[in-house]
C-alpha positions, 0 to 999 in steps of 0.5 A: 986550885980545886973548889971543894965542899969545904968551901960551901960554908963560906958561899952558903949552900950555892954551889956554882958553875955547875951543868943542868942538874936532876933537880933542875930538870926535874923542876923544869918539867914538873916531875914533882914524885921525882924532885921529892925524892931527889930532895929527901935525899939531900939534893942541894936546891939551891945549885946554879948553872954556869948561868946562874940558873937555879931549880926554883928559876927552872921551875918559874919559869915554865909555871910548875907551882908544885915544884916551886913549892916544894924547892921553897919548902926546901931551902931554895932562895927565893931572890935568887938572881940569874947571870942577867939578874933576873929572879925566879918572880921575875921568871913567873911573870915572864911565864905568865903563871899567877899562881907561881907568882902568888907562891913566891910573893907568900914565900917573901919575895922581895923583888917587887920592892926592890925592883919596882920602887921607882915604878910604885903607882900611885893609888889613882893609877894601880898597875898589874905586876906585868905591867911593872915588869913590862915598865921595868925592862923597857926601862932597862934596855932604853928608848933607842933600843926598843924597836930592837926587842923585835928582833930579839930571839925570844918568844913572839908572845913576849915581843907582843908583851914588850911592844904593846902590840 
């Protein structure tokens, strides 16, 4: 049986299974005048890939605040999670990108919270947020599969990041 739009009200206004669409292109490279238009003309923000991927994850992920901004303002959900739960927060650690960070934390991210409840420090021991993400997935893979993560096929920066070195 066919999906049709009707449907959407039932999943709110995510659409999925879905390939690469011009908004998360145009997220993904920072193409702002691009992705405004695409906007104002009733682009849904909030579309994921068959990975769950959304524009905002697209956008976090390679840093481009402005357009973070600009899907945020557009409706897009900002704990969206991916197929491997990850949140476009998450993605902007990962990327390394402050100001995506900040823009989603003003924007009500819930992620630190419910993510890192468990790992909240104490006021003696303050930890960074990428430190909390790096204890947060150490966690989740576990100590026998540690020494795995440098054959993982991600960037060197990140196996540098996850192993301490």
């Amino acid at each position: 049986m066919e999906r049709t739009m009707a449907s959407s009200s039932v999943l709110g206004e995510i659409g999925f299974w879905v390939d690469r669409t011009p908004v998360h292109e145009a997220a993904r490279r920072g193409e702002i005048l691009q992705l405004q238009e695409l906007i104002a003309n009733g682009a849904c923000v909030n579309l994921v890939t068959y990975d769950s991927i959304t524009p905002l994850h697209e956008a976090s992920l390679r840093g481009q605040t402005q357009c973070v901004q600009m899907l945020l303002a557009a409706g897009a959900q900002v704990d969206a999670r991916n197929i491997d739960g990850s949140t476009p927060l998450c993605d902007a650690c990962a990327s390394g990108s402050i100001d995506c960070v900040k823009v989603l934390l003003s924007h009500g991210s819930s992620e630190v919270t419910i993510a890192f409840s468990s790992l909240i420090p104490t006021p003696e021991t303050p930890l960074s947020l990428s430190q909390l993400c790096r204890l947060s997935l150490r966690r989740a893979v576990g100590q026998p599969a540690l020494e795995k993560i440098s054959q993982l096929h991600i960037p060197a920066r990140l196996i540098r990041f996850l192993s301490y070195q």
